[in-house]
C-alpha positions as CSV (number, residue, x, y, z in Angstrom):
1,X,-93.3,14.2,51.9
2,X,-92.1,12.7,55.0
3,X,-89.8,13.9,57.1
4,X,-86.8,12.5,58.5
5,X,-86.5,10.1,60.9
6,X,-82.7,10.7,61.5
7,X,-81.4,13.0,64.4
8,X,-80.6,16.3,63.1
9,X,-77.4,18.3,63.2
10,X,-77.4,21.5,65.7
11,X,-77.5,24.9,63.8
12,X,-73.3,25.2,65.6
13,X,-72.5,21.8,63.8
14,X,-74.0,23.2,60.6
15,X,-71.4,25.8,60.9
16,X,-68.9,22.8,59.9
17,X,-70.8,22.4,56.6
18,X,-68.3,20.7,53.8
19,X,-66.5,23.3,51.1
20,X,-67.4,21.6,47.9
21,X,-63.1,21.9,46.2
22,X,-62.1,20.4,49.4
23,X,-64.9,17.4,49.3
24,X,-64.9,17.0,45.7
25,X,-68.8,17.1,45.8
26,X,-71.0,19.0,48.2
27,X,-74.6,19.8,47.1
28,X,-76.5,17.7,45.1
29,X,-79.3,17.9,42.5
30,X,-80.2,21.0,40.9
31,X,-79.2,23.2,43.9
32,X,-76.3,21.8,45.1
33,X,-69.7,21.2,45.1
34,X,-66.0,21.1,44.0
35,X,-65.3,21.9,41.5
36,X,-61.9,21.3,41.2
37,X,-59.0,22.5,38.9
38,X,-58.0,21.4,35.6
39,X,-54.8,19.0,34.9
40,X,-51.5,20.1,34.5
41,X,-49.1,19.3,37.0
42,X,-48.0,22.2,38.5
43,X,-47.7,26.2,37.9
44,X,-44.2,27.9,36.9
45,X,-42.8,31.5,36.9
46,X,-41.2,33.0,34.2
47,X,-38.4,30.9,33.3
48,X,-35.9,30.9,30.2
49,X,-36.4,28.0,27.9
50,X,-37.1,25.6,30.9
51,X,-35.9,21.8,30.3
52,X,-39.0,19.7,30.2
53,X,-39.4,15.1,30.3
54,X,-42.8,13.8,30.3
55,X,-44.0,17.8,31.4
56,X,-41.8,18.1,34.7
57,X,-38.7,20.0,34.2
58,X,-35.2,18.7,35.2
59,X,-33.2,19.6,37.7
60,X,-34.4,21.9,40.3
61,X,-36.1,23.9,37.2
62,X,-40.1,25.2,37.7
63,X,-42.3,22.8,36.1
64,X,-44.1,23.2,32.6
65,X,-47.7,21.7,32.9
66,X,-48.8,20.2,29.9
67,X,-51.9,21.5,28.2
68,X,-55.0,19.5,28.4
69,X,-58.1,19.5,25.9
70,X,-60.3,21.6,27.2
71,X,-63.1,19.6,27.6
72,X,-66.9,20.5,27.3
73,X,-66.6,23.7,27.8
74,X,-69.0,25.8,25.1
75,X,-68.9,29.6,24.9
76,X,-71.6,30.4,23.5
77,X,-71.8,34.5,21.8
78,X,-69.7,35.7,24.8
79,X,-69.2,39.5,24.1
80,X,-65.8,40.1,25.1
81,X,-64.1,43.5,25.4
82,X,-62.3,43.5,22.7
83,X,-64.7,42.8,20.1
84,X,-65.7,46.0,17.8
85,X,-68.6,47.7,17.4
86,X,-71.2,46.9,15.0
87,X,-72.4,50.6,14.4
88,X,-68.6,52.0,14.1
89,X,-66.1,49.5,13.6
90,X,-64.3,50.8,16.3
91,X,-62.9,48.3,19.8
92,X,-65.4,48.5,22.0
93,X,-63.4,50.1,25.6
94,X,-64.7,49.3,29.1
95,X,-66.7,51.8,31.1
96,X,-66.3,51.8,34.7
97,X,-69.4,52.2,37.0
98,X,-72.8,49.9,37.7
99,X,-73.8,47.3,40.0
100,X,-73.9,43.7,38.5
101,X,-76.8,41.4,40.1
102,X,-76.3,37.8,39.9
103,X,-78.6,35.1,40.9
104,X,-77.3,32.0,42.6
105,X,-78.5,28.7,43.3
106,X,-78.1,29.2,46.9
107,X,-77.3,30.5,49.7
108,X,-74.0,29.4,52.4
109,X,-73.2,29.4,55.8
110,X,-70.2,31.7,55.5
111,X,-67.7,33.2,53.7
112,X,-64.5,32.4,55.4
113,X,-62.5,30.0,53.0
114,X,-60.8,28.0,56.1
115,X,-63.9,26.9,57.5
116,X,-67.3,27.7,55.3
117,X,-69.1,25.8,53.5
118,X,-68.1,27.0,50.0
119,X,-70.3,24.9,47.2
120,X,-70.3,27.0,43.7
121,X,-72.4,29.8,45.0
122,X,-70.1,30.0,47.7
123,X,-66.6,30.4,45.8
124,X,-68.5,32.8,43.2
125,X,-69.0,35.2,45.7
126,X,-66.0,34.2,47.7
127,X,-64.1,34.6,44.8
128,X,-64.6,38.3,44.3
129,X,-62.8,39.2,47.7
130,X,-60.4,36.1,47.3
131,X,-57.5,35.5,45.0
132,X,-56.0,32.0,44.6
133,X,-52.6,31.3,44.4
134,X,-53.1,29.9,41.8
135,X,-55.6,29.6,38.9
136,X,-57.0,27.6,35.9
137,X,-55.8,28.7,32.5
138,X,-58.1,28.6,29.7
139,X,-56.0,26.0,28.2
140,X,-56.9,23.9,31.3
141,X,-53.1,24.6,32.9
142,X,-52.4,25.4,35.8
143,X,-50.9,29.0,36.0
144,X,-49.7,31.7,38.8
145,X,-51.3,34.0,40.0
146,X,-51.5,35.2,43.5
147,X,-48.3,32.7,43.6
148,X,-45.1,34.5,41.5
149,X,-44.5,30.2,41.2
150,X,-44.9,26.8,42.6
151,X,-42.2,24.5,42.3
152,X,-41.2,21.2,43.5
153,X,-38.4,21.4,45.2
154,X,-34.9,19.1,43.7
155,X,-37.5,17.3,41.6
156,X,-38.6,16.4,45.2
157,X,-42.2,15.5,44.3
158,X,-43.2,15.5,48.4
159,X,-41.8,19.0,48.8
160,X,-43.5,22.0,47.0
161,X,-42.1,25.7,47.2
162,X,-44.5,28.9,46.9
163,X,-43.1,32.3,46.2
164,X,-45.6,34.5,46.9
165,X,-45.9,38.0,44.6
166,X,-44.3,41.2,46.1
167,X,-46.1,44.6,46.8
168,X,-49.8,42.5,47.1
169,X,-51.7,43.9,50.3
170,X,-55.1,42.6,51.7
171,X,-58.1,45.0,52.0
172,X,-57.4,45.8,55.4
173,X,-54.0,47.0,54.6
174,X,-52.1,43.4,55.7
175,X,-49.2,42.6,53.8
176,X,-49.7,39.7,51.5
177,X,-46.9,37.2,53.0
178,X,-45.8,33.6,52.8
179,X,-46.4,33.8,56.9
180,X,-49.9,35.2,55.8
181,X,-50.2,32.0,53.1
182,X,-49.0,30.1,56.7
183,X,-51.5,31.6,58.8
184,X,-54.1,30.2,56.0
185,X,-52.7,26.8,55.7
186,X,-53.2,26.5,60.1
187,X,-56.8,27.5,60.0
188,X,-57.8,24.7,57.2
189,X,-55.4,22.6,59.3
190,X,-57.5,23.9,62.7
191,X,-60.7,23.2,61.0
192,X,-62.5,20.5,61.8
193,X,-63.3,20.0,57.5
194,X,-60.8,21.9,56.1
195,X,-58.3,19.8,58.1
196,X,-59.8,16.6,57.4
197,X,-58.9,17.4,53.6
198,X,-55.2,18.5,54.6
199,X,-54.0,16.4,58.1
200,X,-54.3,13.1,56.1
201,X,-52.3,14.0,53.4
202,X,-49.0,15.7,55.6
203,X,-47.0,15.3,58.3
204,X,-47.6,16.0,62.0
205,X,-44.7,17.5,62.4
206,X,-43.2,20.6,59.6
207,X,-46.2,20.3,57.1
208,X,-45.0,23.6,56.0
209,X,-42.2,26.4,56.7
210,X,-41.6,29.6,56.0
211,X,-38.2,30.4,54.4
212,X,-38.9,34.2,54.0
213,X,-40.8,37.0,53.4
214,X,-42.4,35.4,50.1
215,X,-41.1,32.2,50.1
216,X,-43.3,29.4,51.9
217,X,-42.0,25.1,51.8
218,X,-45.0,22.6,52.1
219,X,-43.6,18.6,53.0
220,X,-46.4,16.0,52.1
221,X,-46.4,12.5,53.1
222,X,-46.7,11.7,49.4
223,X,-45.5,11.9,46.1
224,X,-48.1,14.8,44.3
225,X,-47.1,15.8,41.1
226,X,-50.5,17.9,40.9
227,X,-49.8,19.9,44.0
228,X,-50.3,23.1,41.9
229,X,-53.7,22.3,41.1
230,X,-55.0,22.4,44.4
231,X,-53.9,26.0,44.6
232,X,-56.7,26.8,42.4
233,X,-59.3,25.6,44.6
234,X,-60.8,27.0,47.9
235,X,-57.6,25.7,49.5
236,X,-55.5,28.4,47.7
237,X,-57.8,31.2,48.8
238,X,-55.5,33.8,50.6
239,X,-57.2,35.5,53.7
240,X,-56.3,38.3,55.7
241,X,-54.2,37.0,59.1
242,X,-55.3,39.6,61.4
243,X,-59.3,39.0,60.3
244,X,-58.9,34.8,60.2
245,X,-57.6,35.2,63.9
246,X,-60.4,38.0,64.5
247,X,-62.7,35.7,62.9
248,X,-61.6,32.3,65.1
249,X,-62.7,34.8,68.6
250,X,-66.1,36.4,66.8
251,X,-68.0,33.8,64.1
252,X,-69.5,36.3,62.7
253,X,-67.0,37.9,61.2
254,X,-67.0,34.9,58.7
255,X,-69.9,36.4,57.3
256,X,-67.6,39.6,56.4
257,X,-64.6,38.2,54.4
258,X,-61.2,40.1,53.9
259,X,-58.6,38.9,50.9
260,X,-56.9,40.5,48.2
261,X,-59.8,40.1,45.9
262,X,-61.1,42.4,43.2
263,X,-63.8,43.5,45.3
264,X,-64.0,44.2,49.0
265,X,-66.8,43.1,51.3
266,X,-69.8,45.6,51.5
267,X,-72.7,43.9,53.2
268,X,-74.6,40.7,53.4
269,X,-78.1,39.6,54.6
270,X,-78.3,35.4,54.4
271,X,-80.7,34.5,51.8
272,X,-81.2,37.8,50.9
273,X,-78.4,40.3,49.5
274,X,-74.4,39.8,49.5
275,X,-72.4,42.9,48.2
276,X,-69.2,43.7,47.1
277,X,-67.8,47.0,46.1
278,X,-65.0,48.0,43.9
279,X,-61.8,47.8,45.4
280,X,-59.9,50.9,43.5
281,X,-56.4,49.4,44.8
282,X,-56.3,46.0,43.4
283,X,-53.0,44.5,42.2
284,X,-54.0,42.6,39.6
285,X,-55.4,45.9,37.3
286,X,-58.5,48.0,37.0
287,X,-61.8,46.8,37.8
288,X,-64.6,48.5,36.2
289,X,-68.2,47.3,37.8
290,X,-68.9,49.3,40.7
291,X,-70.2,46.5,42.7
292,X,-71.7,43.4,42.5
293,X,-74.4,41.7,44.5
294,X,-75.5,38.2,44.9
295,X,-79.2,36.8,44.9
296,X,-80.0,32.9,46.1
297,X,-82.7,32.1,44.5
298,X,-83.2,28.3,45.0
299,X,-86.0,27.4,42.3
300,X,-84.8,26.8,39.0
301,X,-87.8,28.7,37.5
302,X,-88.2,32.0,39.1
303,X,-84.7,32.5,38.7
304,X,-84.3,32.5,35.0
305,X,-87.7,34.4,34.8
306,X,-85.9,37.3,37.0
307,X,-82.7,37.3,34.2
308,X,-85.5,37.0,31.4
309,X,-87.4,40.1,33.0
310,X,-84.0,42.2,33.6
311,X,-84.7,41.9,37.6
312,X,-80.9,40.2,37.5
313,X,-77.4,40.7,34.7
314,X,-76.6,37.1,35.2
315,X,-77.1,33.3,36.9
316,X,-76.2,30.0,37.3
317,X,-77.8,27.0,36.6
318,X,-77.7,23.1,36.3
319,X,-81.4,22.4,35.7
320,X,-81.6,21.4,31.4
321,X,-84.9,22.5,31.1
322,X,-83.4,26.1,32.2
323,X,-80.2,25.6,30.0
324,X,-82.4,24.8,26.9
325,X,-84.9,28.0,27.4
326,X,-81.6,30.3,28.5
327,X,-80.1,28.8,25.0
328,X,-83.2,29.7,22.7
329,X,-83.0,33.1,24.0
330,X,-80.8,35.4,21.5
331,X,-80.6,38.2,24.4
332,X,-78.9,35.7,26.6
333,X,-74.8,35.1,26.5
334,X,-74.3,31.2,28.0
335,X,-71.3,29.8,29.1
336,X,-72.1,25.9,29.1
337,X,-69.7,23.5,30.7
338,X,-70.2,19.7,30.4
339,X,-66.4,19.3,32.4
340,X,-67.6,20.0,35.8
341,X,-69.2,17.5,38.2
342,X,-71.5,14.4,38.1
343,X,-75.2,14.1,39.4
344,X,-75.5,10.9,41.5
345,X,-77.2,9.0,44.3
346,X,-74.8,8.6,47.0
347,X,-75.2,5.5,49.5
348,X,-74.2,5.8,53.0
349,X,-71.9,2.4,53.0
350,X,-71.4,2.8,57.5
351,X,-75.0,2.1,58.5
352,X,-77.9,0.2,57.2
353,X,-79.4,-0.9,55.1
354,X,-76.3,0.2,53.1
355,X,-73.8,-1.5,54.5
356,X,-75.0,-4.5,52.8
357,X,-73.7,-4.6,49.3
358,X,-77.4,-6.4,48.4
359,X,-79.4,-3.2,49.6
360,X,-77.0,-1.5,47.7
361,X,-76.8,-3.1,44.8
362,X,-81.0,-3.1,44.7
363,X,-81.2,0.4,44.9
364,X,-79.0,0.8,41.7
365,X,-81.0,-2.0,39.5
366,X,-84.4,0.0,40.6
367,X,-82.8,3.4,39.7
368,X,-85.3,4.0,36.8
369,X,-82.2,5.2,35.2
370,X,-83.8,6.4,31.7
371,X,-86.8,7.9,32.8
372,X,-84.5,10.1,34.4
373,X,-82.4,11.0,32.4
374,X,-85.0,11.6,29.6
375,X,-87.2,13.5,31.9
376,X,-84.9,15.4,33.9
377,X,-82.1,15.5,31.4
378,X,-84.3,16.4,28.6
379,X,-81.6,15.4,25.7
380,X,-79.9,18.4,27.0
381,X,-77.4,16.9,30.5
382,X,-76.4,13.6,28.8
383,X,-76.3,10.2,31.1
384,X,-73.8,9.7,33.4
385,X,-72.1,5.8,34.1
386,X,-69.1,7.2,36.2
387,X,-67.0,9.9,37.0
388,X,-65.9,11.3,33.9
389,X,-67.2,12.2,30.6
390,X,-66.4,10.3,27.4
391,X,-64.6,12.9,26.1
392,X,-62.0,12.5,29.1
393,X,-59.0,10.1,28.4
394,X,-59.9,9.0,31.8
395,X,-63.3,7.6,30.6
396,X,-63.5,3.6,30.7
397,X,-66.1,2.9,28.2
398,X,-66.7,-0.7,29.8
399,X,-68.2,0.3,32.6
400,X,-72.1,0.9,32.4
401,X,-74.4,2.3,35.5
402,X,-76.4,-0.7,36.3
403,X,-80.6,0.1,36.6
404,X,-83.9,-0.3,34.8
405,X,-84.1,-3.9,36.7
406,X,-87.0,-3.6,38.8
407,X,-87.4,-7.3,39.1
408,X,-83.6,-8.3,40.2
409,X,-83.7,-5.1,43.0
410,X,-87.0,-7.0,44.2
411,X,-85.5,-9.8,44.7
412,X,-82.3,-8.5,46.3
413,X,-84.0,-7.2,48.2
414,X,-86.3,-10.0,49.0
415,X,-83.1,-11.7,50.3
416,X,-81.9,-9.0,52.6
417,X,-85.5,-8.8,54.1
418,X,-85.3,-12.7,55.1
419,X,-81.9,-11.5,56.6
420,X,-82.6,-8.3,58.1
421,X,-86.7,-8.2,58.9
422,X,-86.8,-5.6,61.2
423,X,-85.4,-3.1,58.6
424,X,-87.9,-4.0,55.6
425,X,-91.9,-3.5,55.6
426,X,-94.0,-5.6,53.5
427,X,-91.2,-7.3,51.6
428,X,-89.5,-4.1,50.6
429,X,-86.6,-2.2,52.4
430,X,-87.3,0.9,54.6
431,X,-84.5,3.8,53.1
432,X,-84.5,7.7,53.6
433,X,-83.6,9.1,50.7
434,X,-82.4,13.4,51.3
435,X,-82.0,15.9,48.4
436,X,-81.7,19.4,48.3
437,X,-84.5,22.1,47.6
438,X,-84.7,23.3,44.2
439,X,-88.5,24.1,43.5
440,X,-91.0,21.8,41.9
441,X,-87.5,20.3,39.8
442,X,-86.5,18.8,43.1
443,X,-90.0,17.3,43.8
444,X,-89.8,15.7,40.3
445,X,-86.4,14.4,40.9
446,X,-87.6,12.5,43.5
447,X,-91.0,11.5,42.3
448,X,-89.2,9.9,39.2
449,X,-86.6,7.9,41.5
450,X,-89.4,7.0,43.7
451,X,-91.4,5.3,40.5
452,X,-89.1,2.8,40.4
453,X,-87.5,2.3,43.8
454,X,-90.8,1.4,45.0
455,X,-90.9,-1.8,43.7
456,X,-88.0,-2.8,46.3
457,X,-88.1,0.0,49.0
458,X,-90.3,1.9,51.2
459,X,-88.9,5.5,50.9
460,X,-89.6,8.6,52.7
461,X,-88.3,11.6,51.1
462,X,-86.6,14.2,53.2
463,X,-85.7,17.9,50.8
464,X,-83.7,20.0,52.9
465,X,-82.0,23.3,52.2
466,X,-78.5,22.9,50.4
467,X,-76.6,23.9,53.9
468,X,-78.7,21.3,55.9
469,X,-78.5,19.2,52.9
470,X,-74.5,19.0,53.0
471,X,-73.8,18.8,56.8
472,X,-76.4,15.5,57.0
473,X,-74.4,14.0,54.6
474,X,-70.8,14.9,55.8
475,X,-71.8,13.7,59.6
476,X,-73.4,10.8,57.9
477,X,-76.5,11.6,59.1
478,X,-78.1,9.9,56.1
479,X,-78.9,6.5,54.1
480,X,-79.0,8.2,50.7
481,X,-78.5,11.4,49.1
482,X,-78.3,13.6,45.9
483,X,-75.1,14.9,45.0
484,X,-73.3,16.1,42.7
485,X,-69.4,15.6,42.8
486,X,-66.3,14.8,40.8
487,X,-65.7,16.5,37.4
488,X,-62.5,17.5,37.5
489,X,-60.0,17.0,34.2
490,X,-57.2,16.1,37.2
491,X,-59.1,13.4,39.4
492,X,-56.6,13.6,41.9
493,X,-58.2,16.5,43.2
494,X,-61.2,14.4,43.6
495,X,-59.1,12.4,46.4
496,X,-61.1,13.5,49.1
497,X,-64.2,12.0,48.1
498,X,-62.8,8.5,47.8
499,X,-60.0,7.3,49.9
500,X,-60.3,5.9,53.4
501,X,-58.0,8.4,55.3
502,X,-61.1,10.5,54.8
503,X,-63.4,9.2,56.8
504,X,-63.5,10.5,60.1
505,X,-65.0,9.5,63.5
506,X,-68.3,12.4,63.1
507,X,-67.2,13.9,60.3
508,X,-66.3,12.2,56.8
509,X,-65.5,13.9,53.5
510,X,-65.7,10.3,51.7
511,X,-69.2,10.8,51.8
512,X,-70.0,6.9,51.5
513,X,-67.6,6.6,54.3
514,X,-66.7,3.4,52.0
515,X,-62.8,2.2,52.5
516,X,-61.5,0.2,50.0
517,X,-57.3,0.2,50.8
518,X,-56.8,-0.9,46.9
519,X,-58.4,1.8,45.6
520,X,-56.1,4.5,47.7
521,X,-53.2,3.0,46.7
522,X,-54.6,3.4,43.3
523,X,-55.6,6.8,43.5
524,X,-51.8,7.6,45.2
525,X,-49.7,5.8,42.6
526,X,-51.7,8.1,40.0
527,X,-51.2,11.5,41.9
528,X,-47.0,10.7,41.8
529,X,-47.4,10.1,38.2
530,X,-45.7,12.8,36.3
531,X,-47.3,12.2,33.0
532,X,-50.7,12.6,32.9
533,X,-51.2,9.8,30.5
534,X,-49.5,7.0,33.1
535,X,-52.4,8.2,35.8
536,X,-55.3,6.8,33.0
537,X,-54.9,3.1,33.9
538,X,-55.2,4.0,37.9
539,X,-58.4,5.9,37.3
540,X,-59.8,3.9,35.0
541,X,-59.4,1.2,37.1
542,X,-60.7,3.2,40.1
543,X,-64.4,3.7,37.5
544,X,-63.9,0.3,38.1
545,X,-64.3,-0.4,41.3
546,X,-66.3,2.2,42.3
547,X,-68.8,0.4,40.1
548,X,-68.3,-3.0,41.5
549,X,-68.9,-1.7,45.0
550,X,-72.3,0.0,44.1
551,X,-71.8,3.1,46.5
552,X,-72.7,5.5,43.7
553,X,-75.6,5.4,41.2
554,X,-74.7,8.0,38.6
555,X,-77.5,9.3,36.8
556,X,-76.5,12.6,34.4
557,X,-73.4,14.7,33.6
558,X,-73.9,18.0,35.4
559,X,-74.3,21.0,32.4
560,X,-73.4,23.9,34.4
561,X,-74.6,27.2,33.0
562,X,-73.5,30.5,33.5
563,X,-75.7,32.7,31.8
564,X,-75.7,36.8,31.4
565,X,-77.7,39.5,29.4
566,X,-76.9,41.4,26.4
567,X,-75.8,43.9,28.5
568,X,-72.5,42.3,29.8
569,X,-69.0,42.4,28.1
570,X,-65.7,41.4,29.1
571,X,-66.4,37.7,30.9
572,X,-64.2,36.0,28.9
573,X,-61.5,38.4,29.5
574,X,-60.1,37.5,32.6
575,X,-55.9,37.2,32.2
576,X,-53.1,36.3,35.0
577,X,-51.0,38.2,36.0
578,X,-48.7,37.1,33.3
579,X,-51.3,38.2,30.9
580,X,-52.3,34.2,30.0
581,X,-56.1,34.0,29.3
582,X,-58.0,32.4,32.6
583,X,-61.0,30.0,32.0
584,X,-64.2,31.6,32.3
585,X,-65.9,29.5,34.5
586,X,-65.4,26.5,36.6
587,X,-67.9,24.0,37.8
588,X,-70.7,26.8,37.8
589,X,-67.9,29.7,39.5
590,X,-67.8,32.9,37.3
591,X,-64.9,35.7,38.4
592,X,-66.2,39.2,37.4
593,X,-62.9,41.5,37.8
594,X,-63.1,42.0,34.1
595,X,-66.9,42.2,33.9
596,X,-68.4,45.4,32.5
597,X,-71.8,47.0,31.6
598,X,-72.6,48.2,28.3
599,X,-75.8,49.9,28.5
């Protein structure tokens, strides 16, 4: 394949790499993101009989989220803890001890959640040294946990107050404080990525005070009545103050994270081995695996033939013809989850040929949009024509992904050629088209798109690894991409991704660096809606739009599998604090604190 012809970002730029919550996509195809949290508004503490309108309490009372479906999500012969034994009848009780080896997608850059680039291989390990402040309840709420509660302040939807949970330490013995969750919310501020996702969003001046010891106020320039939910994501990591400002004077510290996590940082050789150990003093209970240690393994094949062959106790996975072969397998326990994220071609709107709606437009009616999704979808990830799945009340079922038109992108782009000569050959439009490595799935991928973008465009194909991969696209050092993005029940958390405050000079998180000022003041007029079912209008006109302006050719619903042996109990038994049942995965993110062997 070709390489690129675009300049390439230094290995200290790569460093700046985009944290898939915060971008609301990062990564692309089958190795490459955001994941971001389910609905409900925001996350209470215990409260007596709070008074609730439309799922926001009155008064200055904590909020009750309302409970949305759980959508997509299949659990499929899950052994939890608590199930009995066949032989004797008897609950089954975990046994501490053994190391847990899980094979990712991938590798990333780092493991510091205030600058790293933290796509789902990234948070799963992440989110063994981690907590969150808050987390996603397996009724898709949004719940407490390192958090005691979140609350908007006097039904003050700009103003959100944390109280943080007493007696909680970090691994290096710091006390878990709201100036610690401060000395958090500066570093994403500081960071060139991290802040792009939060600067935009508050104000200069008092984006956040202390009060006391646990209690933290944070003032936003708008109305978000899903505040809470961003808690949940990479942005609600907690690190350790004294190793974030021991990390901002040595970088390679980031590659040895401190939290409050279940586990505590052992060792890690890139692309090789990260471990975590067992870390006896956790608040949030007993954790029974010894340790756990994480394996990229970037093609799709060899690593479900290392779970088949018992080299590994678990994986991930988006690639169908992997999900149907882990399915068929009776020694295999899947987790499948339809909710999280969208595969898509992303167009670079800033520079050419893209920033002509023809070129853009061209590329979509050439997408040979059902030999895809029959070849690489395999009946198994269903097509995608936006952002959300039809299951989703947010799903507007009149908008249909436009391709499978070779002759109308050929003479699109037959029009932009008499325009725009020197960027077309031979009648057709020169485009570099980037995707990430995944194997021979990744080849195919592209070999597909090229069958039928070749009767408008002259591509050259450029596969790079997943870390390369996202910082071309953040600095817009591309003309188009595979992603893989959105999926989130609350698509407010997929702001980032879309609106124009975004965009930034090098750096963009609105990866089609595509500004459309109706379409923000869409998106913010649905974040201040308290009831979720006022928001569906906004998004479904946003579908809308988003389709109009061609910037995104969607081509399958992402089926995230996370997949373990026989051997493994207990990965459905995750709990809050308050004892309410936790999802077991999000967009491809598995939490093992209540994982145990049974051997």
């Amino acid at each position: 394949m070709t390489r690129s012809r675009l300049p390439r970002a230094t290995t200290a730029v790569a460093a700046l790499a985009c944290l898939a919550l915060v971008a609301a996509a990062c990564g692309g195809g089958s190795s490459g993101s955001d994941s971001a949290p389910e609905d409900p508004p925001t996350a209470a503490g215990d409260v007596d009989e709070p008074t609730a309108i439309d799922g926001v309490a009155t008064s200055d009372a904590p909020v009750v989220a309302e409970a949305p479906v759980s959508e997509g999500q299949i659990i499929e012969d899950v052994v939890r803890a608590s199930d009995t034994d066949d032989s004797a009848g008897d609950e089954i009780s975990p046994v501490p001890g053994g190391t847990l080896r899980f094979a990712l997608e991938a590798d990333v850059d780092g493991l510091n959640p205030t600058t790293s680039s933290l796509s789902a291989p990234g948070r799963t390990m992440a989110l063994t040294v981690f907590d969150t402040l808050t987390a996603v309840g397996a009724d898709g709420n949004i719940v407490p946990y390192l958090a005691e509660s979140v609350e908007s302040v006097d039904g003050d939807l700009t103003r959100w107050r944390v109280v943080v949970r007493e007696g909680i330490t970090f691994h290096d013995g710091t006390p878990l404080t709201a100036q610690a969750v401060q000395a958090n919310f500066d570093a994403q501020l500081a960071s060139p990525i991290v802040g792009l996702a939060q600067r935009p969003f508050y104000p200069a001046e008092g984006p956040s005070t202390v009060v006391d010891e646990r209690t933290i106020e944070f003032s936003m320039l708008e109305p978000n009545a899903v505040f809470p939910a961003w808690l949940a994501t990479q942005l609600g990591m907690v690190a350790s103050p004294d190793w974030l400002a021991a990390a901002a004077e040595d970088p390679t510290l980031n590659q040895q994270p401190v939290g409050t996590g279940p586990f505590v940082f052992d060792s890690r050789s890139q692309d090789s081995v990260t471990r975590v150990v067992r870390n006896p003093n956790w608040w949030g209970g007993d954790v029974h695996l010894d340790a756990v240690e994480f394996r990229p393994i970037q093609d799709t094949s060899t690593r479900a033939d290392v779970l088949f062959n018992g080299d590994v106790d678990g994986l991930h996975t988006i690639d169908p013809a992997t999900v149907g072969d882990l399915r068929d397998d009776d020694s295999v326990q899947n987790i499948v989850d339809e909710t999280g994220q969208e595969q898509f071609v992303q167009l670079n709107a800033a520079a050419p040929p893209f920033d002509d709606v023809r070129a853009r437009k061209a590329l979509a009616l050439a997408t040979p949009l059902q030999n895809y999704r029959d070849l690489i979808g395999l009946g198994i990830a269903r097509g995608a024509d936006q952002m959300f799945i039809p299951e989703s009340g947010f799903y507007n079922a009149d908008v249909v992904q436009q391709g499978d038109d070779p002759a109308a992108a050929a003479a699109l782009a037959a029009q932009y050629c008499a325009d725009v000569p020197d960027g077309c050959f031979d009648g057709r439009i020169n485009v570099e088209f980037q995707f990430p490595a995944a194997g021979v799935v990744g080849a195919r991928q592209a070999d597909i798109l090229d069958a039928g973008w070749s009767a408008a465009f002259n591509v050259d194909f450029d596969e790079l690894a997943q870390d390369q991969h996202i910082v071309q696209t953040v600095l817009g050092l591309y003309q188009a991409t595979l992603w893989r993005g959105f999926g989130s029940l609350e698509p407010a958390t997929s702001r980032n991704a879309l609106m124009c405050r975004t965009i930034g000079e090098g750096i963009s998180l609105n990866g089609t660096r595509y500004c459309s000022q109706a379409r923000d003041a869409l998106i913010l007029d649905a974040q201040a809606q308290l009831d979720r079912a006022a928001r569906v209008a906004n998004w479904q006109a946003i579908v809308q739009e988003m389709n109009d302006a061609y910037t995104h050719i969607f081509l399958v619903h992402t089926i995230w599998d996370n997949a373990f042996s026989e051997s493994i109990r207990g990965v459905c038994d995750r709990t809050s604090p308050d004892g309410i049942p936790l999802r077991c995965v999000v967009n491809g993110v598995s939490w093992f604190d209540s994982i145990w062997l049974n051997d």
